[in-house]
PDB file with one MODEL, atoms N, CA, C and O in Angstrom:
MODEL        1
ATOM      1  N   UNK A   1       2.796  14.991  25.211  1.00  0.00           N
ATOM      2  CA  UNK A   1       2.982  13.573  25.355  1.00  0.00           C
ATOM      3  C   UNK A   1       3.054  12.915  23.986  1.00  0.00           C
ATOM      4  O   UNK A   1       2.333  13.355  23.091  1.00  0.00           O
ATOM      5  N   UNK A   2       3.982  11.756  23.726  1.00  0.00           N
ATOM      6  CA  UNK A   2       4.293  11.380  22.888  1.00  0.00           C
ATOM      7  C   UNK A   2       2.926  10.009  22.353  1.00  0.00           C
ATOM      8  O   UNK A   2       2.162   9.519  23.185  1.00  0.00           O
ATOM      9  N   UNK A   3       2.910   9.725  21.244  1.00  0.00           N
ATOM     10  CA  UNK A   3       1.600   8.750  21.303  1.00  0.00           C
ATOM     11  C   UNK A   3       2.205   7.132  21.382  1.00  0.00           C
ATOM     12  O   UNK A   3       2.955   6.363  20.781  1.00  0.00           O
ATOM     13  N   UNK A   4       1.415   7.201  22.434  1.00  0.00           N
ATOM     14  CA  UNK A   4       1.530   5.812  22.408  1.00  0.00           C
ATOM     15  C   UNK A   4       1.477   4.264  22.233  1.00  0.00           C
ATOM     16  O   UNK A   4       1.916   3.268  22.807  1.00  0.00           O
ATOM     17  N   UNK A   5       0.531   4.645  20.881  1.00  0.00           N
ATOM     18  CA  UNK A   5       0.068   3.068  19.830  1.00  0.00           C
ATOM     19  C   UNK A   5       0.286   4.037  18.483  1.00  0.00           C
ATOM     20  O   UNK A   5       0.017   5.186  18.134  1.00  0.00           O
ATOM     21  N   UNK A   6       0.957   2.824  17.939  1.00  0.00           N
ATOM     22  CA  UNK A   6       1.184   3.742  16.524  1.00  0.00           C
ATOM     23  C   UNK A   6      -0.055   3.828  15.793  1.00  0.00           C
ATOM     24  O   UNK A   6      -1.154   3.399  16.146  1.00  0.00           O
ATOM     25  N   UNK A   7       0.203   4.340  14.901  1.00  0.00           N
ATOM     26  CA  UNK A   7      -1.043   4.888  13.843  1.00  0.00           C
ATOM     27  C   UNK A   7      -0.840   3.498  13.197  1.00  0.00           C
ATOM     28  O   UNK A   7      -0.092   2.534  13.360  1.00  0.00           O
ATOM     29  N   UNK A   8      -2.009   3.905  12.271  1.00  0.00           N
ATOM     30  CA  UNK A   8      -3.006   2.391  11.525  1.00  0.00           C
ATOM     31  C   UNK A   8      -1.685   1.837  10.395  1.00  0.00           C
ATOM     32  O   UNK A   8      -1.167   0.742  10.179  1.00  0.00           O
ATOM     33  N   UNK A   9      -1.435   3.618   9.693  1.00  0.00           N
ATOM     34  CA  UNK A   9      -0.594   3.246   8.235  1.00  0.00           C
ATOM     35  C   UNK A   9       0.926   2.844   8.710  1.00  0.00           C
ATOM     36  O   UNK A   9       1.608   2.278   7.856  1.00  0.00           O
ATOM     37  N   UNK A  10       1.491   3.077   9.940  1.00  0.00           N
ATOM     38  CA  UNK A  10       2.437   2.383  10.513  1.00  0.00           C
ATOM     39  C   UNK A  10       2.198   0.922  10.459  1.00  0.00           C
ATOM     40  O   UNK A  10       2.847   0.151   9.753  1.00  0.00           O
ATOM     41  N   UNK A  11       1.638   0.730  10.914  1.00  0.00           N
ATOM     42  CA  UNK A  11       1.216  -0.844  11.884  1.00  0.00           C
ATOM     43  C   UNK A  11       0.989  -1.359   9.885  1.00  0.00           C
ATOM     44  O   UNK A  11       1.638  -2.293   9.417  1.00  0.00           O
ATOM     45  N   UNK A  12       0.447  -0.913   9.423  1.00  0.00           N
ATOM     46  CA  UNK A  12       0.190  -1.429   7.798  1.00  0.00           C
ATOM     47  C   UNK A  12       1.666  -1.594   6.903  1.00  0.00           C
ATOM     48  O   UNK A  12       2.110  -2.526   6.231  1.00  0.00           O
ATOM     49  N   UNK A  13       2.137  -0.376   7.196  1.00  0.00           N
ATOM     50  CA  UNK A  13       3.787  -0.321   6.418  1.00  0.00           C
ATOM     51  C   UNK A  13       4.176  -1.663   6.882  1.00  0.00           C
ATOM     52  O   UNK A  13       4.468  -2.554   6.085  1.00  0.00           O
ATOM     53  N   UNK A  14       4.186  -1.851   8.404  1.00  0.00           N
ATOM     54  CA  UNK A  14       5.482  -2.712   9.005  1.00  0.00           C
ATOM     55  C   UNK A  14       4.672  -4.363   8.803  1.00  0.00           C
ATOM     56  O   UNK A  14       5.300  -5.404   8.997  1.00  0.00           O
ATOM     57  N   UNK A  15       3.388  -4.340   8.441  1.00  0.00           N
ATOM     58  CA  UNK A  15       2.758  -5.826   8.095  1.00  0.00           C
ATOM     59  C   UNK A  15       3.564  -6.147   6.298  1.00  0.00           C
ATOM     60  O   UNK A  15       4.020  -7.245   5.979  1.00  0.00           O
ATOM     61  N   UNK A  16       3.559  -4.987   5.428  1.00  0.00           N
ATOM     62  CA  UNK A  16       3.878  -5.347   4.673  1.00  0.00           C
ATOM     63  C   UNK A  16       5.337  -5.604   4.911  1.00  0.00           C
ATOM     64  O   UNK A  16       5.794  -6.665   4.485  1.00  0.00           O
ATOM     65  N   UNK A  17       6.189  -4.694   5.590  1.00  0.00           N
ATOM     66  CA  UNK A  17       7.543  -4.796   5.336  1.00  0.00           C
ATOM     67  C   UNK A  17       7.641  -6.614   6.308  1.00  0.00           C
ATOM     68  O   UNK A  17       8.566  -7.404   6.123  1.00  0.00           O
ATOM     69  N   UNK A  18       6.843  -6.787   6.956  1.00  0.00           N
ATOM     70  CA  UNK A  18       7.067  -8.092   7.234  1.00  0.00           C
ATOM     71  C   UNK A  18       6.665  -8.992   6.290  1.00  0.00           C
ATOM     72  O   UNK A  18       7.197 -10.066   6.572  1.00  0.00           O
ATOM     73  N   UNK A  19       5.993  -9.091   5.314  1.00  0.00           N
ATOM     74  CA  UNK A  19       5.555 -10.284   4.260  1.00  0.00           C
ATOM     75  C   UNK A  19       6.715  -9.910   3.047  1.00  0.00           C
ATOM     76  O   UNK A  19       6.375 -10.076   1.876  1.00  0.00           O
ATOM     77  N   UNK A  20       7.855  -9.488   3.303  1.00  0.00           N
ATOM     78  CA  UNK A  20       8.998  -9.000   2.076  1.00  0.00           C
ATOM     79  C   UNK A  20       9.583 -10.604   1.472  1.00  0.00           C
ATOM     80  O   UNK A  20       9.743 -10.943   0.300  1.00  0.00           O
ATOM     81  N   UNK A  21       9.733 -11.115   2.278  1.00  0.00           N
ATOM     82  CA  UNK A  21       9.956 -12.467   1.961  1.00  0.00           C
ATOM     83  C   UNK A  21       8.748 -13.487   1.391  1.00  0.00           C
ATOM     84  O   UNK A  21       8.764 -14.133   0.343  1.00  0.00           O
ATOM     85  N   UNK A  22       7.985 -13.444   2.133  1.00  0.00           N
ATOM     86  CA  UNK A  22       6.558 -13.711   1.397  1.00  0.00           C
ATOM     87  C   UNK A  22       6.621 -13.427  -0.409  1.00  0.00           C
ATOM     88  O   UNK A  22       6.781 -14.231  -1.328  1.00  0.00           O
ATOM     89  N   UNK A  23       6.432 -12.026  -0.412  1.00  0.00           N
ATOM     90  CA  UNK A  23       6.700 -11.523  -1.826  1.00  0.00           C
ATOM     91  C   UNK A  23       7.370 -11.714  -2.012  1.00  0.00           C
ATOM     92  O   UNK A  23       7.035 -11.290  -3.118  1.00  0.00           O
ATOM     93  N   UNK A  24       9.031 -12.252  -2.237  1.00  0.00           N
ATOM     94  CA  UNK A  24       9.583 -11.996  -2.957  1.00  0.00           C
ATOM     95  C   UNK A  24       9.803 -13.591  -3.666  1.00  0.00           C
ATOM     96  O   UNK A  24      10.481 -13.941  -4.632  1.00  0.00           O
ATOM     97  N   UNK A  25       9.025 -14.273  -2.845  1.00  0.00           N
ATOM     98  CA  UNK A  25       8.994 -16.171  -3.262  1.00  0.00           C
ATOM     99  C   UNK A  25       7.752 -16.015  -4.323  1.00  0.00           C
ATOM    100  O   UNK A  25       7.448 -16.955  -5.057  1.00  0.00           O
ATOM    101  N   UNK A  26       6.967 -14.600  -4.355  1.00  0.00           N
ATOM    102  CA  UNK A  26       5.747 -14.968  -5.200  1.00  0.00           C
ATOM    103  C   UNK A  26       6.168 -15.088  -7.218  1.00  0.00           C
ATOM    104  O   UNK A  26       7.311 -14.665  -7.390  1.00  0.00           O
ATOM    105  N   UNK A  27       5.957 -15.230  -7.644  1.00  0.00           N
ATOM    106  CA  UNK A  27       6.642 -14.948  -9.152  1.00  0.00           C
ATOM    107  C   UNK A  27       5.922 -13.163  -9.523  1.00  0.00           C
ATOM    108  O   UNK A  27       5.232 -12.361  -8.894  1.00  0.00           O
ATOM    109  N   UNK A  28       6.600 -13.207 -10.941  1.00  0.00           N
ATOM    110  CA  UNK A  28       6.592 -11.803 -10.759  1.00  0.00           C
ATOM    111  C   UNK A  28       5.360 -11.133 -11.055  1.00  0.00           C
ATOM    112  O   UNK A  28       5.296 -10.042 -10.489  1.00  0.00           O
ATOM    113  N   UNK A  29       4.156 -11.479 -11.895  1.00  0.00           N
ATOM    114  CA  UNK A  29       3.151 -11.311 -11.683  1.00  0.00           C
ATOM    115  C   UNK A  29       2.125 -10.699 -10.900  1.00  0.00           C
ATOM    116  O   UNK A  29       1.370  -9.734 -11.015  1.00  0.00           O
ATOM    117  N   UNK A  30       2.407 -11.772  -9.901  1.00  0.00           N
ATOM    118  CA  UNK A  30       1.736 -11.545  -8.423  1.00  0.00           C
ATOM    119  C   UNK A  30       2.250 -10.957  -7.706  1.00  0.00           C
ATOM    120  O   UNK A  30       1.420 -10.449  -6.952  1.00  0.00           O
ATOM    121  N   UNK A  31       3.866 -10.513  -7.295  1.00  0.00           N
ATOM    122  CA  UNK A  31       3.966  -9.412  -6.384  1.00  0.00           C
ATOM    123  C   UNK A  31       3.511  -8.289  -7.432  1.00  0.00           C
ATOM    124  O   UNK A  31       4.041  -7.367  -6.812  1.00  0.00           O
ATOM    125  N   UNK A  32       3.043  -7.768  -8.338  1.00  0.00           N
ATOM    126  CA  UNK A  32       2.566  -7.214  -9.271  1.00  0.00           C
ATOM    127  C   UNK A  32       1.198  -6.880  -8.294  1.00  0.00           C
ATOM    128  O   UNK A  32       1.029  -5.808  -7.712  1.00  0.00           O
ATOM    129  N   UNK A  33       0.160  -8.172  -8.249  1.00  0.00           N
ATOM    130  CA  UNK A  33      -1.018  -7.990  -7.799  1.00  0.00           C
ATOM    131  C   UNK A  33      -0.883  -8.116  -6.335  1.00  0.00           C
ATOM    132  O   UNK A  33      -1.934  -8.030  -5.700  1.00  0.00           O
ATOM    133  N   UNK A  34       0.270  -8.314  -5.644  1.00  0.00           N
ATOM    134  CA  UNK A  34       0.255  -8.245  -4.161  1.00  0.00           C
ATOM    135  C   UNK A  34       0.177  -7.014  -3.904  1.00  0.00           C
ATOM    136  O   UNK A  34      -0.756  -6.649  -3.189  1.00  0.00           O
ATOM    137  N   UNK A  35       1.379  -5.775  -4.543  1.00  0.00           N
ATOM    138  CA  UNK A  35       1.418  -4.422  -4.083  1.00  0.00           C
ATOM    139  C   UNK A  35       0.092  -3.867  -4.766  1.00  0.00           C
ATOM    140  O   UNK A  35      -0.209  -2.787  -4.258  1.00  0.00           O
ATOM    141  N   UNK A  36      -0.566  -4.167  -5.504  1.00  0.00           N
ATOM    142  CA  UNK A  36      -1.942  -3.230  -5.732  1.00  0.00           C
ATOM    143  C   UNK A  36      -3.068  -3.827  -4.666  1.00  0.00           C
ATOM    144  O   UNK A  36      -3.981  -3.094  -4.287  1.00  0.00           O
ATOM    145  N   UNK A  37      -2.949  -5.257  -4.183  1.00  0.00           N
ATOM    146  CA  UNK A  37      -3.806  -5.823  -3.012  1.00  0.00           C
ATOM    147  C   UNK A  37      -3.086  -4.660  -1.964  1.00  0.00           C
ATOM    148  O   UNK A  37      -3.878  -3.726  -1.836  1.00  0.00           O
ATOM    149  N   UNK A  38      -2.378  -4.534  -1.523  1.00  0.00           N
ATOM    150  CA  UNK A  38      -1.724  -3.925  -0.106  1.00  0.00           C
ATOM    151  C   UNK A  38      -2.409  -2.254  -0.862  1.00  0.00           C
ATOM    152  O   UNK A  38      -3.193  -1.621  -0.155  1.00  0.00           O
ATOM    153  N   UNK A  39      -2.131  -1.830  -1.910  1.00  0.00           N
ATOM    154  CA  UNK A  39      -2.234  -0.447  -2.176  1.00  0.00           C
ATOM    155  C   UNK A  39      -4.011  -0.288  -1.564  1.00  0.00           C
ATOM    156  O   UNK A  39      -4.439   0.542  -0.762  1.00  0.00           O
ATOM    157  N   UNK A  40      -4.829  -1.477  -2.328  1.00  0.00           N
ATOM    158  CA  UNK A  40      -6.476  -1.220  -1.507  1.00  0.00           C
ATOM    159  C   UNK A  40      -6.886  -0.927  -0.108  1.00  0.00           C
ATOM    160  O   UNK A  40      -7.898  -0.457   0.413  1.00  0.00           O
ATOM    161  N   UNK A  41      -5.429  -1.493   0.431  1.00  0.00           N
ATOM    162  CA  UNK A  41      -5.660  -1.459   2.249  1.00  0.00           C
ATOM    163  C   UNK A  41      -5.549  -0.195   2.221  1.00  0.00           C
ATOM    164  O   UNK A  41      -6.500   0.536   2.495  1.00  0.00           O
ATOM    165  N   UNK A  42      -3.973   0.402   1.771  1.00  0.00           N
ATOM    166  CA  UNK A  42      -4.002   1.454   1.817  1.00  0.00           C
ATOM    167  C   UNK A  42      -5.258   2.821   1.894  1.00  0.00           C
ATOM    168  O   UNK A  42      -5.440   3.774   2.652  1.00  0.00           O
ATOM    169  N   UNK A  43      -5.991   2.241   0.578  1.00  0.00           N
ATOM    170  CA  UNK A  43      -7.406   3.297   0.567  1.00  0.00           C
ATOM    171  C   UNK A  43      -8.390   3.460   1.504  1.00  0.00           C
ATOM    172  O   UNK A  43      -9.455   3.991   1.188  1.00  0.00           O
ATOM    173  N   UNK A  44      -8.173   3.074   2.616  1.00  0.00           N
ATOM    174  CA  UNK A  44      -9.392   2.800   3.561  1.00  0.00           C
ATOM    175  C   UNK A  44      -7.840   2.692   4.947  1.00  0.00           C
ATOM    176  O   UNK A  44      -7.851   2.145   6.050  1.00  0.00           O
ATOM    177  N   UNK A  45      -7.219   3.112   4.562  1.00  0.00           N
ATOM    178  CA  UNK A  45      -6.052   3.644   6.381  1.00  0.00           C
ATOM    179  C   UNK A  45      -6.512   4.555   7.378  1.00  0.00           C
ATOM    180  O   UNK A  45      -6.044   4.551   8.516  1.00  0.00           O
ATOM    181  N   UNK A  46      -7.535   5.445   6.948  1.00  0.00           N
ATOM    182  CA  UNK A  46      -8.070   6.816   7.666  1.00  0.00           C
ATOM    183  C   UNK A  46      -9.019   5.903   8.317  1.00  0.00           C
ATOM    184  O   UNK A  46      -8.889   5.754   9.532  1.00  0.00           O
ATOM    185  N   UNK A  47     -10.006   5.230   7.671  1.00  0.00           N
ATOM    186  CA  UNK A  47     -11.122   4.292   8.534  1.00  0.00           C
ATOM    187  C   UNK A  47     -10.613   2.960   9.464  1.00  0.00           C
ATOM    188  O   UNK A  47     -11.222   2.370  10.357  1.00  0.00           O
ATOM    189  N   UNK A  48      -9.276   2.725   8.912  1.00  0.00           N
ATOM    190  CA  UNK A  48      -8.755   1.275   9.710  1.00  0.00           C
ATOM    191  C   UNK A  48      -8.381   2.069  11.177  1.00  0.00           C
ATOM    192  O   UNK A  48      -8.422   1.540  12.288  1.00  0.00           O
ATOM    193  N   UNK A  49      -7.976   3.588  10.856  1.00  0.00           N
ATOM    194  CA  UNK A  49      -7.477   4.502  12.114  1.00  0.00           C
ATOM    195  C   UNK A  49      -8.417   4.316  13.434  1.00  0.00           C
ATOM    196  O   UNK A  49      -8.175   4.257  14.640  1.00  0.00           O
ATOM    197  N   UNK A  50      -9.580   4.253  12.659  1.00  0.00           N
ATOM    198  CA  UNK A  50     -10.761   4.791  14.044  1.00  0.00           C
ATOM    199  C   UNK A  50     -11.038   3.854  14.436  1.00  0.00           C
ATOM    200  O   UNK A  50     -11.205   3.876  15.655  1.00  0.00           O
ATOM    201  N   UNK A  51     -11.311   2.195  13.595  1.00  0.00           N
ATOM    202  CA  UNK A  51     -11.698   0.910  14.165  1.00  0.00           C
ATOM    203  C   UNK A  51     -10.916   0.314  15.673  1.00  0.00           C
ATOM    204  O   UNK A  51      -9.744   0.333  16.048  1.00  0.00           O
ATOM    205  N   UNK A  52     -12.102  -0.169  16.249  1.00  0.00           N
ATOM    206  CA  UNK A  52     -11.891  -0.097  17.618  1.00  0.00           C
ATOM    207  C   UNK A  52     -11.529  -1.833  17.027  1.00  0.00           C
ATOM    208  O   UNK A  52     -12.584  -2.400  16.744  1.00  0.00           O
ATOM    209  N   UNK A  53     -10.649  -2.457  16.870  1.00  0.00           N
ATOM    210  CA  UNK A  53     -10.556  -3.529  16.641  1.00  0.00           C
ATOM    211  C   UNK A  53      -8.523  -4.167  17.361  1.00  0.00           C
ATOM    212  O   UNK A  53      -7.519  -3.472  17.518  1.00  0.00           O
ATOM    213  N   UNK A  54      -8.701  -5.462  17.563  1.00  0.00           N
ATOM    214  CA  UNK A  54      -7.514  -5.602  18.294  1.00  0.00           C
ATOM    215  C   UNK A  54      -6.655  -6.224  17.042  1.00  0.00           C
ATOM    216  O   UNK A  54      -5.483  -5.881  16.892  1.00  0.00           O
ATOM    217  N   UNK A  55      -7.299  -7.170  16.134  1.00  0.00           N
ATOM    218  CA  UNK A  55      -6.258  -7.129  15.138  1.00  0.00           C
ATOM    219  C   UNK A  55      -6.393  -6.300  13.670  1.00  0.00           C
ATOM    220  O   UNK A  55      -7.339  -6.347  12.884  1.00  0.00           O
ATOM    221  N   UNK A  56      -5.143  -5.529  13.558  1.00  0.00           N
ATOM    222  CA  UNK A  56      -5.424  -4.922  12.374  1.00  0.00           C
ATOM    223  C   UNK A  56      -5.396  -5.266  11.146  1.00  0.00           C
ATOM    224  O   UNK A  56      -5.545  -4.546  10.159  1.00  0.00           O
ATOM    225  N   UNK A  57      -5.089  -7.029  11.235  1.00  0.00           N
ATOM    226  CA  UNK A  57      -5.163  -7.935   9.808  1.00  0.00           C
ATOM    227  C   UNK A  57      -6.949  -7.380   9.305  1.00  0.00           C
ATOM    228  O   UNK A  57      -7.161  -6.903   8.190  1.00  0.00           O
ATOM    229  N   UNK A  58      -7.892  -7.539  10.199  1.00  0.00           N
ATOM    230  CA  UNK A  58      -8.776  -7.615  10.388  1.00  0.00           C
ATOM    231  C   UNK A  58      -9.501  -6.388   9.224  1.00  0.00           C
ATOM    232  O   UNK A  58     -10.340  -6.564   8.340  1.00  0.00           O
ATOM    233  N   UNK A  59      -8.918  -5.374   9.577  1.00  0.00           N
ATOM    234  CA  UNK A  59     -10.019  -3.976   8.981  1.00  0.00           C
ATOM    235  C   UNK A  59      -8.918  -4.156   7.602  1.00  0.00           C
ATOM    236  O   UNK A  59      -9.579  -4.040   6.570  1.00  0.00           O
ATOM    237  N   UNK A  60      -7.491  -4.395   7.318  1.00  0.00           N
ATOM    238  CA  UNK A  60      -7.101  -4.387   5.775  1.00  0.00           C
ATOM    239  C   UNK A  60      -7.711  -5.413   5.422  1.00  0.00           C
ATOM    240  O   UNK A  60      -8.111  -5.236   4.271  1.00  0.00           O
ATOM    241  N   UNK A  61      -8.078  -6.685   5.917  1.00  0.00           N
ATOM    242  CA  UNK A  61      -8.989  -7.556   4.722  1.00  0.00           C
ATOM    243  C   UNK A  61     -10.109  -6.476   4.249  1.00  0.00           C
ATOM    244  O   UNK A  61     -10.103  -5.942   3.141  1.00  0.00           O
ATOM    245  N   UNK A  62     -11.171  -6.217   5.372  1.00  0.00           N
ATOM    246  CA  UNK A  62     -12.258  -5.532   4.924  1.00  0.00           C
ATOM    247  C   UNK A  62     -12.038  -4.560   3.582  1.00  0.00           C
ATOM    248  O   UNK A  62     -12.708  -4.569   2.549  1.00  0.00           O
ATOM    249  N   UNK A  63     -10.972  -3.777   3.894  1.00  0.00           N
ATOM    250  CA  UNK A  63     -10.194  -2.958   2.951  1.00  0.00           C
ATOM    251  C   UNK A  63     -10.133  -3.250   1.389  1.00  0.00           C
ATOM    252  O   UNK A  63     -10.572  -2.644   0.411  1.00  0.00           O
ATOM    253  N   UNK A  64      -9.516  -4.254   1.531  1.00  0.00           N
ATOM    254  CA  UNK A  64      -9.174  -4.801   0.244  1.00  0.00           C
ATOM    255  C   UNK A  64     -10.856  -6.039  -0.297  1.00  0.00           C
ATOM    256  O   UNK A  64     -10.956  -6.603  -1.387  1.00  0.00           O
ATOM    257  N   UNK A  65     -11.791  -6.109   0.737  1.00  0.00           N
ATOM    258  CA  UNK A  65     -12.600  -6.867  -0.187  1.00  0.00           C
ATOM    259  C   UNK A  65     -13.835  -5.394  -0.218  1.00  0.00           C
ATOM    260  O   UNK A  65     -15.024  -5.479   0.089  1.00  0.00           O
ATOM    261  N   UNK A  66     -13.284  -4.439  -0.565  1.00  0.00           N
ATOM    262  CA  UNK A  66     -14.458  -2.843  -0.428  1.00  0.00           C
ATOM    263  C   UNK A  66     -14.044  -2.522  -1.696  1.00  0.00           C
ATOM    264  O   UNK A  66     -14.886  -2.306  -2.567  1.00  0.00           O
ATOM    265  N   UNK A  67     -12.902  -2.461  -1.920  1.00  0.00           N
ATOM    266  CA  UNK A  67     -12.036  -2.331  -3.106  1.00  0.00           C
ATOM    267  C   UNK A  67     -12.359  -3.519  -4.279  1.00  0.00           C
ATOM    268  O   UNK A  67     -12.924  -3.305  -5.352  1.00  0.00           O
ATOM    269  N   UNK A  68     -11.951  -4.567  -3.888  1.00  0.00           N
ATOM    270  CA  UNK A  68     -12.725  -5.458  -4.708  1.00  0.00           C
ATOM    271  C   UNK A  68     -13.763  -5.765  -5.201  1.00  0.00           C
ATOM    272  O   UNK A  68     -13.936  -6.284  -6.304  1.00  0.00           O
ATOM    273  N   UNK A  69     -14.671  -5.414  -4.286  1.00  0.00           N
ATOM    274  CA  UNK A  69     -16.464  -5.459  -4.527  1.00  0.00           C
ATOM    275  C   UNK A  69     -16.752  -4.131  -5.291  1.00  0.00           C
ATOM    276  O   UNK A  69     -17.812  -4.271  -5.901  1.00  0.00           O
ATOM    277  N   UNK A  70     -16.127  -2.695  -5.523  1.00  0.00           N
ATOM    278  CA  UNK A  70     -16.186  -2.141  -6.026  1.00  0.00           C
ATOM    279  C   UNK A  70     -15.595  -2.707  -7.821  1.00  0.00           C
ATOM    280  O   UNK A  70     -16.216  -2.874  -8.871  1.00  0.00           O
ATOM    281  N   UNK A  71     -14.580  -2.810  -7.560  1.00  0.00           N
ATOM    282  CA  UNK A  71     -13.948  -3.543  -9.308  1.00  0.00           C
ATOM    283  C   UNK A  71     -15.082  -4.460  -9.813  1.00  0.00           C
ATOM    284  O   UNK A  71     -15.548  -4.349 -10.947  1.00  0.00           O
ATOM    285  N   UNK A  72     -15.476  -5.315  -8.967  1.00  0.00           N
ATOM    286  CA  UNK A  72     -16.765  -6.305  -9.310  1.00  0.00           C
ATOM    287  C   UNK A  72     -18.173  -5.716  -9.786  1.00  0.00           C
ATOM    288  O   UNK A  72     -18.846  -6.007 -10.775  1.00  0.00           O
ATOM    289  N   UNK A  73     -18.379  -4.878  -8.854  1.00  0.00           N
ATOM    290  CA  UNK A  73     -20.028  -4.304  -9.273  1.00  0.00           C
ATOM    291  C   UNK A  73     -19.196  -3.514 -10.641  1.00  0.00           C
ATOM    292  O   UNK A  73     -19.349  -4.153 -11.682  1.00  0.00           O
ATOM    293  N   UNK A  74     -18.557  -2.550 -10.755  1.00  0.00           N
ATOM    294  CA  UNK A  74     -18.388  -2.162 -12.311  1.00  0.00           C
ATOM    295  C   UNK A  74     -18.115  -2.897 -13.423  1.00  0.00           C
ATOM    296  O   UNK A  74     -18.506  -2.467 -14.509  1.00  0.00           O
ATOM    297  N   UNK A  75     -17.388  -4.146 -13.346  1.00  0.00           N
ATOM    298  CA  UNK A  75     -17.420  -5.147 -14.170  1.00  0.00           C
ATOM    299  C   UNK A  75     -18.752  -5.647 -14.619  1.00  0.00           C
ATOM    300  O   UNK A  75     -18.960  -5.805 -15.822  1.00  0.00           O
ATOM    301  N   UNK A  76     -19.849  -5.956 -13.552  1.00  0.00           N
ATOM    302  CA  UNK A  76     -21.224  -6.112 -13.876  1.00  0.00           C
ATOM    303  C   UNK A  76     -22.031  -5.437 -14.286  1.00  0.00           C
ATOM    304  O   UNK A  76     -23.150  -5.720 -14.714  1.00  0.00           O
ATOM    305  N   UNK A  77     -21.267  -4.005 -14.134  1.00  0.00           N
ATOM    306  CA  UNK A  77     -22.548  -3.385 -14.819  1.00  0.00           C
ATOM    307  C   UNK A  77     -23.335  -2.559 -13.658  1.00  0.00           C
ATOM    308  O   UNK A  77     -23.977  -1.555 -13.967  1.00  0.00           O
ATOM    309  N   UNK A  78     -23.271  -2.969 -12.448  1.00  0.00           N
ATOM    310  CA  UNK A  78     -24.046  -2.154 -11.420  1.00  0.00           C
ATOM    311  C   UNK A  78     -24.041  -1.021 -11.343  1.00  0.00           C
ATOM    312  O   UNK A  78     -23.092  -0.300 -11.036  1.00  0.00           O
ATOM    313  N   UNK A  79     -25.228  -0.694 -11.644  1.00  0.00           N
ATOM    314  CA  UNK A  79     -26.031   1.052 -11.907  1.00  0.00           C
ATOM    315  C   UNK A  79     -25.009   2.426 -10.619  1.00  0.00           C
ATOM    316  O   UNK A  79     -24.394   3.431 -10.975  1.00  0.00           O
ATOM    317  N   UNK A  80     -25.201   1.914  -9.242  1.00  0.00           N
ATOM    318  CA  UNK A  80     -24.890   3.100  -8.617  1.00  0.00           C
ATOM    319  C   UNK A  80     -23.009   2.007  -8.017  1.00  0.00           C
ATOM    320  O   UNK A  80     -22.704   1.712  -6.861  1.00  0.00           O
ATOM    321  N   UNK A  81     -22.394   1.780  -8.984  1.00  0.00           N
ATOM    322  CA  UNK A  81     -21.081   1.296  -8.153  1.00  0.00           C
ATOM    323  C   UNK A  81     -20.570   2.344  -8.327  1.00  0.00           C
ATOM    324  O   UNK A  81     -20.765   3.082  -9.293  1.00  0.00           O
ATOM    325  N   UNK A  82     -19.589   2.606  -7.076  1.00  0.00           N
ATOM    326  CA  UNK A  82     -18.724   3.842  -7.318  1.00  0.00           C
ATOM    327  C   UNK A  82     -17.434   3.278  -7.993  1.00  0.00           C
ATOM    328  O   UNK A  82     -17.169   2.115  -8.297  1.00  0.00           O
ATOM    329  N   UNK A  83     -16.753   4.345  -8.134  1.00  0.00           N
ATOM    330  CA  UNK A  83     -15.495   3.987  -9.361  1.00  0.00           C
ATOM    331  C   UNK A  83     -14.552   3.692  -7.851  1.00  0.00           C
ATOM    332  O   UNK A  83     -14.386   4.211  -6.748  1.00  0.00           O
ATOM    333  N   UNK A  84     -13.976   2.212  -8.838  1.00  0.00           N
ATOM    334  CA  UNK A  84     -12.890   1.448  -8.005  1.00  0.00           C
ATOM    335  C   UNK A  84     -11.377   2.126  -7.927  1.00  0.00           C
ATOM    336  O   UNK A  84     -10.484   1.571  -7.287  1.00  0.00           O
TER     337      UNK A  84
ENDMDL
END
């Protein structure tokens, strides 16, 4: 049997390939920091897989502020941050 809800990094590809216009109004900079924001979701796709959740905006925010809070605690200095 074929599956029948796509996978997480699907449903993620096709959110970004829908904000293409979005990005491409951003200046160039920031689609700079948009595709490394989308790349953080990326790092956490295996865990967005298993979340029992109905929107998947939902687990890439989490994504990208796990990623962030990591860049942050090493910027500060925090003793046990893992590398961002």
């Amino acid at each position: 049997m074929g599956r029948t809800v796509p996978s997480f990094r699907t449903v993620l590809d096709d959110m970004i390939i829908d904000l293409a216009d979005y990005k491409r109004t951003l200046r160039k900079n920031d689609r700079v920091v948009f595709d490394r924001i989308m790349d953080m979701a990326r790092e956490h796709a295996s865990a967005s897989t298993v979340a029992a959740t109905i929107d998947p905006m939902e687990t890439i925010m989490i994504s990208i502020l796990i990623e962030q809070q990591k860049q942050i605690d090493k910027l500060k200095g925090v003793k046990d941050a893992p590398p961002p």
